[in-house]
Each structure stands twice: as structure tokens, then as C-alpha cells.
PyMOL Python script that loads the backbone (N, CA, C, O; Angstrom):
from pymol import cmd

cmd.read_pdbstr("""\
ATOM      1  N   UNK A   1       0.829  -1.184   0.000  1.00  0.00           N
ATOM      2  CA  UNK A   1       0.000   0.000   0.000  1.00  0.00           C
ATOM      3  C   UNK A   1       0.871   1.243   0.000  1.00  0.00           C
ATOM      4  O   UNK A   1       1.982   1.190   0.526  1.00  0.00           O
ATOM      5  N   UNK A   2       0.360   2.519  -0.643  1.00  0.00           N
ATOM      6  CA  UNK A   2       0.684   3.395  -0.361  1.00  0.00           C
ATOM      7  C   UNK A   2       1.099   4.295   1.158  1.00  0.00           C
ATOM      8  O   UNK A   2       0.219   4.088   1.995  1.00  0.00           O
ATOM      9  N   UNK A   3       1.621   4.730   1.406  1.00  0.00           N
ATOM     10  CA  UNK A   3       1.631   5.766   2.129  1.00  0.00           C
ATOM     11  C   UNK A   3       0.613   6.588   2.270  1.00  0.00           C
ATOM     12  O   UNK A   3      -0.114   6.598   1.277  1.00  0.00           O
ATOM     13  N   UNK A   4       0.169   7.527   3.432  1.00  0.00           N
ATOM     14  CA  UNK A   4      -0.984   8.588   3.176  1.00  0.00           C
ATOM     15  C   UNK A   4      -0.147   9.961   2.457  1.00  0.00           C
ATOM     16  O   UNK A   4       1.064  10.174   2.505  1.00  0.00           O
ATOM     17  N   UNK A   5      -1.155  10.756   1.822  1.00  0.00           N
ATOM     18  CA  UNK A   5      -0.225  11.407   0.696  1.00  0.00           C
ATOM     19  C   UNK A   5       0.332  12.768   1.567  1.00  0.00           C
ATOM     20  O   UNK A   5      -0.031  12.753   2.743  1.00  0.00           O
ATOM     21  N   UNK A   6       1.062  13.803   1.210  1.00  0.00           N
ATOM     22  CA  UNK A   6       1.392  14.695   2.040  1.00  0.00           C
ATOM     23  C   UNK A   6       0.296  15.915   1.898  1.00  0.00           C
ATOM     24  O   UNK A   6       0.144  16.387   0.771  1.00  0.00           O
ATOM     25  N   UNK A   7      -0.268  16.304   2.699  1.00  0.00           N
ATOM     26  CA  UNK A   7      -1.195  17.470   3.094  1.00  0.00           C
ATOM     27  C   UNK A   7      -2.411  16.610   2.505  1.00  0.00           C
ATOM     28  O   UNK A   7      -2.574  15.399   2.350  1.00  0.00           O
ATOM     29  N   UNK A   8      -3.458  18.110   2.155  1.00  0.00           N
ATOM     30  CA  UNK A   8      -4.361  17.744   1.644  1.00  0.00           C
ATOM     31  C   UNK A   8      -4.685  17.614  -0.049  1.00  0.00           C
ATOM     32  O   UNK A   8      -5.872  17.640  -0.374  1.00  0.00           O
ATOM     33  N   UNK A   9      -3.640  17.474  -1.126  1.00  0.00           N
ATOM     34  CA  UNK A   9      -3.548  17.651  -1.904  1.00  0.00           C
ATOM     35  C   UNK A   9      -4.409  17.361  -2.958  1.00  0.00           C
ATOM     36  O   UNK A   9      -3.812  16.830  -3.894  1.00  0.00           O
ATOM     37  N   UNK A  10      -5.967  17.572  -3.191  1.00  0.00           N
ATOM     38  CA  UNK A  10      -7.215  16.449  -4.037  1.00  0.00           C
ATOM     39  C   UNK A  10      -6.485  15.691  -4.826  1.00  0.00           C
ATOM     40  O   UNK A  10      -6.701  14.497  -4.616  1.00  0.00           O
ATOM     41  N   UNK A  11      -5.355  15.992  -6.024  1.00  0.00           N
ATOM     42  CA  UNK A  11      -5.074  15.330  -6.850  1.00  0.00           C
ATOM     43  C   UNK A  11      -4.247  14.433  -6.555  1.00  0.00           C
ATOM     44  O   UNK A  11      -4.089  13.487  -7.328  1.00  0.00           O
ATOM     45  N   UNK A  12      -3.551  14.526  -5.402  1.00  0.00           N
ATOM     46  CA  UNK A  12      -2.882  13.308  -4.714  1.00  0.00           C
ATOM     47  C   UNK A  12      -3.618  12.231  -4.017  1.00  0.00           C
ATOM     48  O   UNK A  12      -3.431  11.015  -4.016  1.00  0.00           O
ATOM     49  N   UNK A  13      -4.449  12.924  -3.457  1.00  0.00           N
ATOM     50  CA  UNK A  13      -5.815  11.523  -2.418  1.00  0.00           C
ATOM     51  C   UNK A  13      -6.497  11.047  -3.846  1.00  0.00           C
ATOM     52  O   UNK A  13      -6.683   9.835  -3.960  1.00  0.00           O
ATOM     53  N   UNK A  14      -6.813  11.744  -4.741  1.00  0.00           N
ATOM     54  CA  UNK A  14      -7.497  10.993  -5.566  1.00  0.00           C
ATOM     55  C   UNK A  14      -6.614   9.794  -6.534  1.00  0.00           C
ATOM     56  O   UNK A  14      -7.084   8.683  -6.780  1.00  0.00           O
ATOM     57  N   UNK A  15      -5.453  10.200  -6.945  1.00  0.00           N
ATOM     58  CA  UNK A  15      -4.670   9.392  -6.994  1.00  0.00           C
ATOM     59  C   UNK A  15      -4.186   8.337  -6.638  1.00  0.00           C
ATOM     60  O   UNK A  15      -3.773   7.415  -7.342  1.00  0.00           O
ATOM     61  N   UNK A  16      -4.228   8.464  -5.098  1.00  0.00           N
ATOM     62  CA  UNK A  16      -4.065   7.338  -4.002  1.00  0.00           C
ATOM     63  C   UNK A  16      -5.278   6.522  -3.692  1.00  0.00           C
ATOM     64  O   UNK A  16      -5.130   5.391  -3.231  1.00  0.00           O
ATOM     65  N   UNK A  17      -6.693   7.109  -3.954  1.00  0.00           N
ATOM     66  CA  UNK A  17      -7.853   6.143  -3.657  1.00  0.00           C
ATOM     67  C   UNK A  17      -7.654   5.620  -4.820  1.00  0.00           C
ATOM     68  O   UNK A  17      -7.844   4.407  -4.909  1.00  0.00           O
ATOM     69  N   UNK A  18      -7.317   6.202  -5.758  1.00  0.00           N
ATOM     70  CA  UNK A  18      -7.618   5.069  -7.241  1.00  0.00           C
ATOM     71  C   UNK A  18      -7.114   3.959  -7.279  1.00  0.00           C
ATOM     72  O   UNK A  18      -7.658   2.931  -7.684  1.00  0.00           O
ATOM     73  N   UNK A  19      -5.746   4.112  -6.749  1.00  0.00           N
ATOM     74  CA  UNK A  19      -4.622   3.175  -6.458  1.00  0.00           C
ATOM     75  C   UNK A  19      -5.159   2.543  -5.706  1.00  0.00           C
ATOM     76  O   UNK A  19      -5.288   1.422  -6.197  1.00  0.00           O
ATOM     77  N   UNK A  20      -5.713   2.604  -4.435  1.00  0.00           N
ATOM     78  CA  UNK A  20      -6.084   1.230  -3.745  1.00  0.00           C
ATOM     79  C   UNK A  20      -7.130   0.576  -4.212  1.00  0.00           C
ATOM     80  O   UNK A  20      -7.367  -0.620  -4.043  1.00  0.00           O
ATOM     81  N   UNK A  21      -7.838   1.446  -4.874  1.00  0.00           N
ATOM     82  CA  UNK A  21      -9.503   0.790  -5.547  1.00  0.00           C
ATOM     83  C   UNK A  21      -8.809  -0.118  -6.145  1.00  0.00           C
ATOM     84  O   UNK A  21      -8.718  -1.207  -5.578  1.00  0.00           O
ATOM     85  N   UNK A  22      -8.061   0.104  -7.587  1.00  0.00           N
ATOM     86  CA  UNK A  22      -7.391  -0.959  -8.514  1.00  0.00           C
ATOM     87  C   UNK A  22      -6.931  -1.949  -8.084  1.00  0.00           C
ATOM     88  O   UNK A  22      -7.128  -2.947  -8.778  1.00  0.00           O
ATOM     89  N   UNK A  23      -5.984  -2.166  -6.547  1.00  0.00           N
ATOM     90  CA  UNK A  23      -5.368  -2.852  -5.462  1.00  0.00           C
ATOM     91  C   UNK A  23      -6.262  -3.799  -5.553  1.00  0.00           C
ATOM     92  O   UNK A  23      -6.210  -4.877  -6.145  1.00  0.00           O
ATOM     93  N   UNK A  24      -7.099  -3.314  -4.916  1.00  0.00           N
ATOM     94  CA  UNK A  24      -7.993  -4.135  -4.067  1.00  0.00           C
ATOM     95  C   UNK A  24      -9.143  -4.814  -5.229  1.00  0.00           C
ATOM     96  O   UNK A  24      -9.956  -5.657  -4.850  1.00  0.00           O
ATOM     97  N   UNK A  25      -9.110  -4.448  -6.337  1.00  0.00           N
ATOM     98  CA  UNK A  25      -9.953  -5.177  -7.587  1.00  0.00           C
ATOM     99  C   UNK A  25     -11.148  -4.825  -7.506  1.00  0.00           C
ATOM    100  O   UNK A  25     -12.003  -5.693  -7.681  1.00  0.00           O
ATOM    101  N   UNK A  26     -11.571  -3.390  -7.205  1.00  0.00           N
ATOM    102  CA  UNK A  26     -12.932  -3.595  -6.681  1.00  0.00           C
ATOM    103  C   UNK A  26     -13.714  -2.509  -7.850  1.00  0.00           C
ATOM    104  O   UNK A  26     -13.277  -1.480  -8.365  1.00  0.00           O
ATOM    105  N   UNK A  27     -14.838  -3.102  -7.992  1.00  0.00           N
ATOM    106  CA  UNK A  27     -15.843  -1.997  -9.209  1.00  0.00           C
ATOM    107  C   UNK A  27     -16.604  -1.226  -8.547  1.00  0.00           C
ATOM    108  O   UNK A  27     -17.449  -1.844  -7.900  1.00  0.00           O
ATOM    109  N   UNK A  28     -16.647   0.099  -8.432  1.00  0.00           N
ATOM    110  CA  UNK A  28     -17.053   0.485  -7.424  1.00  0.00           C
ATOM    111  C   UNK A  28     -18.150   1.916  -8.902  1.00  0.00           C
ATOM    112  O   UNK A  28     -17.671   2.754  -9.666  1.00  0.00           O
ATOM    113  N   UNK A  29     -19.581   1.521  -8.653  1.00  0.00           N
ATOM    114  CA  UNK A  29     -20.431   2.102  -9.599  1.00  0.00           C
ATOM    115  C   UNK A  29     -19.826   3.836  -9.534  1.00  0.00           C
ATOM    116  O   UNK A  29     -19.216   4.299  -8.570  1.00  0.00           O
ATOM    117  N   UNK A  30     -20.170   4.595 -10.789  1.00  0.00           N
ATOM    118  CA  UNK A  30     -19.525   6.135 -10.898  1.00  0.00           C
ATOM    119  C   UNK A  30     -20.697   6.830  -9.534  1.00  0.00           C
ATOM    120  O   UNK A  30     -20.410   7.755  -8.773  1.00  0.00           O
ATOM    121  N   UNK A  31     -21.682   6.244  -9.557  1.00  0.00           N
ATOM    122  CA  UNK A  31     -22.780   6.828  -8.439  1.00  0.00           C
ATOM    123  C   UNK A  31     -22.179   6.906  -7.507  1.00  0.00           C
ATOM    124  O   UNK A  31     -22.017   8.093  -7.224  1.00  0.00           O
ATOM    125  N   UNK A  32     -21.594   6.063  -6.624  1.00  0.00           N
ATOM    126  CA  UNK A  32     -20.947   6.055  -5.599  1.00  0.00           C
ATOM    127  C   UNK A  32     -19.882   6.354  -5.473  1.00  0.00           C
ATOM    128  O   UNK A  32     -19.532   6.209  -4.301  1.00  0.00           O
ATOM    129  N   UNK A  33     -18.944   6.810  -6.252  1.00  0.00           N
ATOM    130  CA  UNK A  33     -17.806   6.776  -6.064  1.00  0.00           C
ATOM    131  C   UNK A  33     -17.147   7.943  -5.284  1.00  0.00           C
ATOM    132  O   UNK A  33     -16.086   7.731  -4.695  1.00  0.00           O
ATOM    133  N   UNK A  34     -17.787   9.282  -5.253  1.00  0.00           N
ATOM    134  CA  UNK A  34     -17.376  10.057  -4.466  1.00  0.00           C
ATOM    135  C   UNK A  34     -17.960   9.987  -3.166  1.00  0.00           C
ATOM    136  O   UNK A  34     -17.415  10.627  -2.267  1.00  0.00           O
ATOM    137  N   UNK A  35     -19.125   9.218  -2.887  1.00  0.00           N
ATOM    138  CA  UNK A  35     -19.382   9.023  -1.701  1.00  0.00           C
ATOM    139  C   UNK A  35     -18.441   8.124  -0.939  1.00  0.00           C
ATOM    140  O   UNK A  35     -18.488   8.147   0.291  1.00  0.00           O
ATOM    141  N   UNK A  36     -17.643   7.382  -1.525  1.00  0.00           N
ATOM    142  CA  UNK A  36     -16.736   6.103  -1.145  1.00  0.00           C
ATOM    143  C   UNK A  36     -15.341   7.234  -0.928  1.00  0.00           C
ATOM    144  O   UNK A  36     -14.800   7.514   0.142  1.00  0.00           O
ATOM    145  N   UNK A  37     -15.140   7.530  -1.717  1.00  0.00           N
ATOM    146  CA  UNK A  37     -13.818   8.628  -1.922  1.00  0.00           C
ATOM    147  C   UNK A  37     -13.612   9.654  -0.490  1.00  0.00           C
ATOM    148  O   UNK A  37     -12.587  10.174  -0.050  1.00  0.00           O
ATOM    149  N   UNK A  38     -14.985   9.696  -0.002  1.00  0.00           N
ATOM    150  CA  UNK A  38     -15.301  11.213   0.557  1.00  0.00           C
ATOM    151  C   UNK A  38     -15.493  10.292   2.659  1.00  0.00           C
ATOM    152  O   UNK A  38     -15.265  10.775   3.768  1.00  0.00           O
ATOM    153  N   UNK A  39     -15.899   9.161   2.301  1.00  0.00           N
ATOM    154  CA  UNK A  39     -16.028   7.874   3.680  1.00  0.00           C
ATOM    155  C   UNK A  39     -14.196   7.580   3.537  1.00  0.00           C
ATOM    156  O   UNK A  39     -13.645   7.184   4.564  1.00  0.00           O
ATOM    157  N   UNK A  40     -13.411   7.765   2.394  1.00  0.00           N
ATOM    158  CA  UNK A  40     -12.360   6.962   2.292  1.00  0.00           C
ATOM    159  C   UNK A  40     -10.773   7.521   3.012  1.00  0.00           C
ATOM    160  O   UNK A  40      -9.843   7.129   3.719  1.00  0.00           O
ATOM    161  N   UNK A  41     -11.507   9.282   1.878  1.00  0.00           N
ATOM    162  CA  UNK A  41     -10.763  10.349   2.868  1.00  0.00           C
ATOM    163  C   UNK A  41     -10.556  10.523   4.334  1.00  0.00           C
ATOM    164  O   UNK A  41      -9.552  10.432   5.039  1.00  0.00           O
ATOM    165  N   UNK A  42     -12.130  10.872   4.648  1.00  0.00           N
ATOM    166  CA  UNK A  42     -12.291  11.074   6.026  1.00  0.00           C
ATOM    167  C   UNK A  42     -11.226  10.104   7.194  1.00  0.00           C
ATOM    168  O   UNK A  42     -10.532  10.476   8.141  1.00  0.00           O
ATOM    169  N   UNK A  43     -11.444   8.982   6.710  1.00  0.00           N
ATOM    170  CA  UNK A  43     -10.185   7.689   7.206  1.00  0.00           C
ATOM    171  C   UNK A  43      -8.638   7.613   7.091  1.00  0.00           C
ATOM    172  O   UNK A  43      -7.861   6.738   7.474  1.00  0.00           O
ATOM    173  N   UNK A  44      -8.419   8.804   6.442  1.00  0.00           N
ATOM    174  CA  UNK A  44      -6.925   8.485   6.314  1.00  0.00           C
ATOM    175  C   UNK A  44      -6.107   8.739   7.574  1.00  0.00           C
ATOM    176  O   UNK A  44      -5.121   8.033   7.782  1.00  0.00           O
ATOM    177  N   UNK A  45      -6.550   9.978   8.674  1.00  0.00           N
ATOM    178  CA  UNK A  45      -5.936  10.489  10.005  1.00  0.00           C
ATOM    179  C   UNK A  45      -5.666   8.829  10.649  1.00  0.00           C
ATOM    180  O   UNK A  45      -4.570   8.320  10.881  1.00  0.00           O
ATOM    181  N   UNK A  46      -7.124   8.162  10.854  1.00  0.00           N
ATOM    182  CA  UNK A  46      -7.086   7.142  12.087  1.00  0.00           C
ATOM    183  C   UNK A  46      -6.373   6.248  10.925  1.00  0.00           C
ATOM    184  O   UNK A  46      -5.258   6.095  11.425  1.00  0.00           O
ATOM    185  N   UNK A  47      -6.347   5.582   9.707  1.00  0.00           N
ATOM    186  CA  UNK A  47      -5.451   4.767   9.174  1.00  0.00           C
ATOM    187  C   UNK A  47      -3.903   5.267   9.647  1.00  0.00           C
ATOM    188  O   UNK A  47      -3.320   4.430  10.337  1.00  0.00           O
ATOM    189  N   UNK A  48      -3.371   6.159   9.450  1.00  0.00           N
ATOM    190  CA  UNK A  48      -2.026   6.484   9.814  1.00  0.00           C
ATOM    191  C   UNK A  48      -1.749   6.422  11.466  1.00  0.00           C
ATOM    192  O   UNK A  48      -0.702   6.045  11.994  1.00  0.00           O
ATOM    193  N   UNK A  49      -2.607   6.755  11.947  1.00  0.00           N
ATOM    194  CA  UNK A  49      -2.169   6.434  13.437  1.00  0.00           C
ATOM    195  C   UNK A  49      -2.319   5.011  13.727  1.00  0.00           C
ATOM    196  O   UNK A  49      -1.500   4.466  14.467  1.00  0.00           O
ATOM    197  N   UNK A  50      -3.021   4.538  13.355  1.00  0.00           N
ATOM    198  CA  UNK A  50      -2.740   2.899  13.538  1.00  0.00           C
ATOM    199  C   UNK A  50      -1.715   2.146  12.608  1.00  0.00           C
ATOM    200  O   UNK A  50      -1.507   0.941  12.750  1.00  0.00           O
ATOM    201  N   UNK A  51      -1.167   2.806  11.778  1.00  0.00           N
ATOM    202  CA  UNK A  51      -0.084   2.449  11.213  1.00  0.00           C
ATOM    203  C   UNK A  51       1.168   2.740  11.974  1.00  0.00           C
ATOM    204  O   UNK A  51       2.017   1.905  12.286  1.00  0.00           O
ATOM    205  N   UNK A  52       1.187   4.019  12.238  1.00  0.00           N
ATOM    206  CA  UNK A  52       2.382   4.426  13.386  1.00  0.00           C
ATOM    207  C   UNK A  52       2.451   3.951  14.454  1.00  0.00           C
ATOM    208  O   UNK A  52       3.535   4.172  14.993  1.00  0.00           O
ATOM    209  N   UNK A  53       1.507   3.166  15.237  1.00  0.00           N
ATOM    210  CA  UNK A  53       1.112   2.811  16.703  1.00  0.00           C
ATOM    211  C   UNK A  53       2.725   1.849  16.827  1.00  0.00           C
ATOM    212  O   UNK A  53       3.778   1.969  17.452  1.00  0.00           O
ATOM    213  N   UNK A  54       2.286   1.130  16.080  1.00  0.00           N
ATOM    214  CA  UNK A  54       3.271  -0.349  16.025  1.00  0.00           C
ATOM    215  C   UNK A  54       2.631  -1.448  17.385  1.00  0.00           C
ATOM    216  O   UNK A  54       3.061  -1.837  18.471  1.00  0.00           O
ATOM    217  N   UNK A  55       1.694  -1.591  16.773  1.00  0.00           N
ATOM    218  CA  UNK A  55       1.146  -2.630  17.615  1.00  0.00           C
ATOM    219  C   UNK A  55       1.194  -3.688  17.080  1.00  0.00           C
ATOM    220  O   UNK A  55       0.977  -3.923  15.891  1.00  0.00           O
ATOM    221  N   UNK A  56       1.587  -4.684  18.214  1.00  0.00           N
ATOM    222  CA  UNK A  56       2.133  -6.030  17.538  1.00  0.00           C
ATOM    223  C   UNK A  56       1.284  -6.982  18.229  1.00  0.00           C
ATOM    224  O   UNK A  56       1.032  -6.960  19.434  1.00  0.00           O
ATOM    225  N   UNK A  57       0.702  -8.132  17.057  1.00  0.00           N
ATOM    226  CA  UNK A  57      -0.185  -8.766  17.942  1.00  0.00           C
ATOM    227  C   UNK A  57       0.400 -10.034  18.466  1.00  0.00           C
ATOM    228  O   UNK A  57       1.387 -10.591  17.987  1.00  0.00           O
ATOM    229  N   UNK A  58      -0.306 -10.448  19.509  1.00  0.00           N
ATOM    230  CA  UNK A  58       0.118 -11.925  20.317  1.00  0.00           C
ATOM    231  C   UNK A  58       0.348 -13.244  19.023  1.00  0.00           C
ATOM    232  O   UNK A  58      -0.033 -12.778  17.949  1.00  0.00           O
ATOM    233  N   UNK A  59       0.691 -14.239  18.915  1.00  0.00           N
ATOM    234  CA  UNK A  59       0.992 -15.023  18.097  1.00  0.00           C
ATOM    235  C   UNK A  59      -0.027 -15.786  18.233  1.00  0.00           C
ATOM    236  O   UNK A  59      -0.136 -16.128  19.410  1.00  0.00           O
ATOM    237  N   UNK A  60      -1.010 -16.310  17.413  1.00  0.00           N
ATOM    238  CA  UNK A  60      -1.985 -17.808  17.894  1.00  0.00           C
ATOM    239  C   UNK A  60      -0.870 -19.175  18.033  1.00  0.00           C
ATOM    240  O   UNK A  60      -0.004 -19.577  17.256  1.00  0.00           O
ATOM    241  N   UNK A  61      -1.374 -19.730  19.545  1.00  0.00           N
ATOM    242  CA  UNK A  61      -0.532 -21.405  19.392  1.00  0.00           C
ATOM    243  C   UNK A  61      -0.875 -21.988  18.054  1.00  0.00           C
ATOM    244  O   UNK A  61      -1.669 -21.247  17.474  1.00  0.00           O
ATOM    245  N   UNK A  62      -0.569 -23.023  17.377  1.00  0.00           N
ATOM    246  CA  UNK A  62      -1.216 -24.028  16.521  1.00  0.00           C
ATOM    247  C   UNK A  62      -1.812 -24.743  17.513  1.00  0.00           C
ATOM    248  O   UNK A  62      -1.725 -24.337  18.672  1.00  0.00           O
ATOM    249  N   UNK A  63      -2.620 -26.110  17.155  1.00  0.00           N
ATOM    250  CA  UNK A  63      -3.374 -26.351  17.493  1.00  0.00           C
ATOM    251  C   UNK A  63      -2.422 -27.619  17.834  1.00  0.00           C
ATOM    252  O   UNK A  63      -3.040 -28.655  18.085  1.00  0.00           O
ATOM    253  N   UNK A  64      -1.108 -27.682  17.876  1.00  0.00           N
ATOM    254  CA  UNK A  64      -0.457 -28.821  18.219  1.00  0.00           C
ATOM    255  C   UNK A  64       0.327 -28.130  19.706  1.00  0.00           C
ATOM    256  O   UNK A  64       0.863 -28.741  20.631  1.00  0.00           O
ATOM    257  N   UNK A  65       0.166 -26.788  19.527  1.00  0.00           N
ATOM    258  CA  UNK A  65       1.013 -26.244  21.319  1.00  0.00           C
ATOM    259  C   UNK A  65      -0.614 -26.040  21.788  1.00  0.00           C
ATOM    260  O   UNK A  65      -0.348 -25.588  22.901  1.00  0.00           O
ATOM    261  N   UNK A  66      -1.992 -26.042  21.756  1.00  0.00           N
ATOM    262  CA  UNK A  66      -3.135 -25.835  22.266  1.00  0.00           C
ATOM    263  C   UNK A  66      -3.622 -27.317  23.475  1.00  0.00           C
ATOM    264  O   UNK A  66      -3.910 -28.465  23.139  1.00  0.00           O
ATOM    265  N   UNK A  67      -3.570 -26.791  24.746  1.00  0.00           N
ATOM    266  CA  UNK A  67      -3.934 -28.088  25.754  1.00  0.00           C
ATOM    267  C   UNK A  67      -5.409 -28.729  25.397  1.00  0.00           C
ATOM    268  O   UNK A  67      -6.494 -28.153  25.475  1.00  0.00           O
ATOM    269  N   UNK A  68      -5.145 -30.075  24.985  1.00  0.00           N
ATOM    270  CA  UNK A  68      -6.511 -31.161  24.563  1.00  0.00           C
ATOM    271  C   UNK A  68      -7.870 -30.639  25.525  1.00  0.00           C
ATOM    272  O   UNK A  68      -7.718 -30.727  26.743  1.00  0.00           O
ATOM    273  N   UNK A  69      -8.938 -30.201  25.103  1.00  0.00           N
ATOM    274  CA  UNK A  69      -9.972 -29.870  26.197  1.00  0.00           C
ATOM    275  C   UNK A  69     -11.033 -30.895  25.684  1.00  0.00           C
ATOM    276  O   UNK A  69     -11.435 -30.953  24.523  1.00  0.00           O
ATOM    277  N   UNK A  70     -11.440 -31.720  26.750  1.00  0.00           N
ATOM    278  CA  UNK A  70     -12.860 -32.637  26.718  1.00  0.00           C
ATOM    279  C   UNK A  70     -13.818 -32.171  25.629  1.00  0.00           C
ATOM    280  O   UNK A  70     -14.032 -30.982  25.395  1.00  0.00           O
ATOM    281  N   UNK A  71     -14.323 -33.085  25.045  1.00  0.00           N
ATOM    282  CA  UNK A  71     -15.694 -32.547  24.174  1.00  0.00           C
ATOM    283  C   UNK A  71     -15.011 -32.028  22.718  1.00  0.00           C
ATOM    284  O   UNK A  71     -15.751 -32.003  21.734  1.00  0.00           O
ATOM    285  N   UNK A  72     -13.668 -31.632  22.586  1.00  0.00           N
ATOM    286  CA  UNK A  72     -12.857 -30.433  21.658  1.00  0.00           C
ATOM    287  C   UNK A  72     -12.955 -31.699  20.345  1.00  0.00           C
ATOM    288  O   UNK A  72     -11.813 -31.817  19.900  1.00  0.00           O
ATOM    289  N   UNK A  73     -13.877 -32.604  19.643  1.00  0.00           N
ATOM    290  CA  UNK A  73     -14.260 -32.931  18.702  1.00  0.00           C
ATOM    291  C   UNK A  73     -13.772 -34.356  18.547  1.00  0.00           C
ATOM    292  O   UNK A  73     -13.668 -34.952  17.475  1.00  0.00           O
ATOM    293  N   UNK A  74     -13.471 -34.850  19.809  1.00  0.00           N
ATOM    294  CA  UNK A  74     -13.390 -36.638  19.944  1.00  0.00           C
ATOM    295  C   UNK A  74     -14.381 -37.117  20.799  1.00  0.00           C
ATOM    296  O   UNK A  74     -14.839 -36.481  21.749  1.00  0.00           O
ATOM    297  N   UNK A  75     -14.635 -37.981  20.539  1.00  0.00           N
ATOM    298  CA  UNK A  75     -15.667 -38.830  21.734  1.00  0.00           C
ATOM    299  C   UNK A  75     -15.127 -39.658  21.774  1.00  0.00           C
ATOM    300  O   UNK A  75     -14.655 -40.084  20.720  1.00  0.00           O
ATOM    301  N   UNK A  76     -14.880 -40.375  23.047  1.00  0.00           N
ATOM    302  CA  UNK A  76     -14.676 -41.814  23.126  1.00  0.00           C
ATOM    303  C   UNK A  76     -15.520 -42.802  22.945  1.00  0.00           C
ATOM    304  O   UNK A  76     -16.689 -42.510  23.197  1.00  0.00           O
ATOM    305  N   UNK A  77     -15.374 -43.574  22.691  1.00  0.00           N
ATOM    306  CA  UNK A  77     -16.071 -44.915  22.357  1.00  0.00           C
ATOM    307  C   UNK A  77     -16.670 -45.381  23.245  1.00  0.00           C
ATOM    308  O   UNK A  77     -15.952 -45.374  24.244  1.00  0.00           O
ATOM    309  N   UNK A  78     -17.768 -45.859  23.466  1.00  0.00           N
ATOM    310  CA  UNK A  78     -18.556 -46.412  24.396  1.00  0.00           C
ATOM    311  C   UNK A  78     -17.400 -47.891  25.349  1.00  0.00           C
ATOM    312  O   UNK A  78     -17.228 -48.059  26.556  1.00  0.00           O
ATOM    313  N   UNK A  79     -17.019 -48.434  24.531  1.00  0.00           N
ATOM    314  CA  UNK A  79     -16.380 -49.424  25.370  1.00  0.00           C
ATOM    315  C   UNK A  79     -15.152 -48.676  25.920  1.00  0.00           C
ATOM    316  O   UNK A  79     -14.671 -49.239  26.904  1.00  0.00           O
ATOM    317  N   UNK A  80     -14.658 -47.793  25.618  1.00  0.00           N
ATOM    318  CA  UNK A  80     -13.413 -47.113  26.004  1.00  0.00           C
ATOM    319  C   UNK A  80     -12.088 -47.840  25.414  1.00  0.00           C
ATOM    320  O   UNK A  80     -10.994 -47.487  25.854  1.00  0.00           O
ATOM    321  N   UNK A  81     -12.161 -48.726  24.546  1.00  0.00           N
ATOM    322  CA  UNK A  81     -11.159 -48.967  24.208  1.00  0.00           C
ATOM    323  C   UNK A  81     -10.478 -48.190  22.407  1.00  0.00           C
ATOM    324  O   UNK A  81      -9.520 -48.714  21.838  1.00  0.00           O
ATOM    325  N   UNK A  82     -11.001 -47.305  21.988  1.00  0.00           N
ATOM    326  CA  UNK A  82     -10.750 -46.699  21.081  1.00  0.00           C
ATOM    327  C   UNK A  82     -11.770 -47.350  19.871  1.00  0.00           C
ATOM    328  O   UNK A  82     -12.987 -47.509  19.969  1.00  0.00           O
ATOM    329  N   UNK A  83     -10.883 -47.683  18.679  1.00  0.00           N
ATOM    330  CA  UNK A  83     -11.745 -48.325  17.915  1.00  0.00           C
ATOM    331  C   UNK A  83     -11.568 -47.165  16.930  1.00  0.00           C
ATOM    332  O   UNK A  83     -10.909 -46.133  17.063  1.00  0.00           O
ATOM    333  N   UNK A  84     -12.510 -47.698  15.647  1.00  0.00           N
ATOM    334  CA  UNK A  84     -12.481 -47.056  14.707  1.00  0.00           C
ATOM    335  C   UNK A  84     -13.902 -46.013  14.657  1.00  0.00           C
ATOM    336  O   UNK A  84     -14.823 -46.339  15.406  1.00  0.00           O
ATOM    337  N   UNK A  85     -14.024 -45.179  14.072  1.00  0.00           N
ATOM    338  CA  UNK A  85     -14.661 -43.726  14.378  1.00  0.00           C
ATOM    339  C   UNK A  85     -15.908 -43.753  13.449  1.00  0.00           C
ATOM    340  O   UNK A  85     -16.668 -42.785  13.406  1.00  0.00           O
TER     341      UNK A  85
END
""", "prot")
cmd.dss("prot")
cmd.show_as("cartoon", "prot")
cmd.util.cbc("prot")
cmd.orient("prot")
């Protein structure tokens, strides 16, 4: 992705929404498009501060470091000796 552009420059944000529209593959009708442009703008302050934050998220275990919990999609077998499923 781009960067957010410097100031408020129209021909630069418009530039830069085009660029992500194309990015992102999306058809976005001529009706809407400045309404999308204008929801897209408004977003660029809180996009950059959550870009700058540097928040890093926790890692998920796999499901091979995750502790076995009862019920978690085995049943045992009525005789308890395993068996086929």
C-alpha cells in the first residue's frame, strides 16, 4: 500500500484512492464513487495512526502447542477402548 499522501492535496488523495480501488480489484459504480472517496478520505488520520502505533499482535498457538480440552471434537467410544470412528 501506499503511504498517506502529504497534506491535503485532491489530486494526490485521488490518486491514491484510485490506487487502492485498482489494489484491491474492486468496481465500485460512478454513483458512488465520491461518496466512497469522501467515507475513504475522512479515514486516512485514524489509518495512519494505527499504522504508526506499532502494535504487535500476540501469536496464535497451533493447534499442536493448544492443551486437549474434553468434548474439543473426539468422543470416546462407548467401550473405552478406542476403535475405529
Amino acid at each position: 500500500m501506499s503511504q498517506p499522501s502529504d497534506g491535503d492535496d485532491p489530486a494526490v488523495l485521488r490518486a491514491q484512492f484510485d490506487a487502492e480501488v485498482r489494489a484491491a480489484d474492486l468496481t465500485v459504480p460512478e454513483a458512488d464513487r465520491e461518496h466512497l472517496f469522501a467515507m475513504w478520505a475522512e479515514h486516512l488520520p485514524l489509518r495512519e495512526s494505527l499504522r504508526t502505533a506499532g502494535v504487535t499482535l500476540e501469536e496464535e498457538p497451533s493447534f499442536t502447542q493448544k492443551p486437549a480440552r474434553l468434548g474439543a471434537g473426539v468422543t470416546p467410544s462407548a467401550g473405552g477402548h478406542g476403535g475405529a470412528l
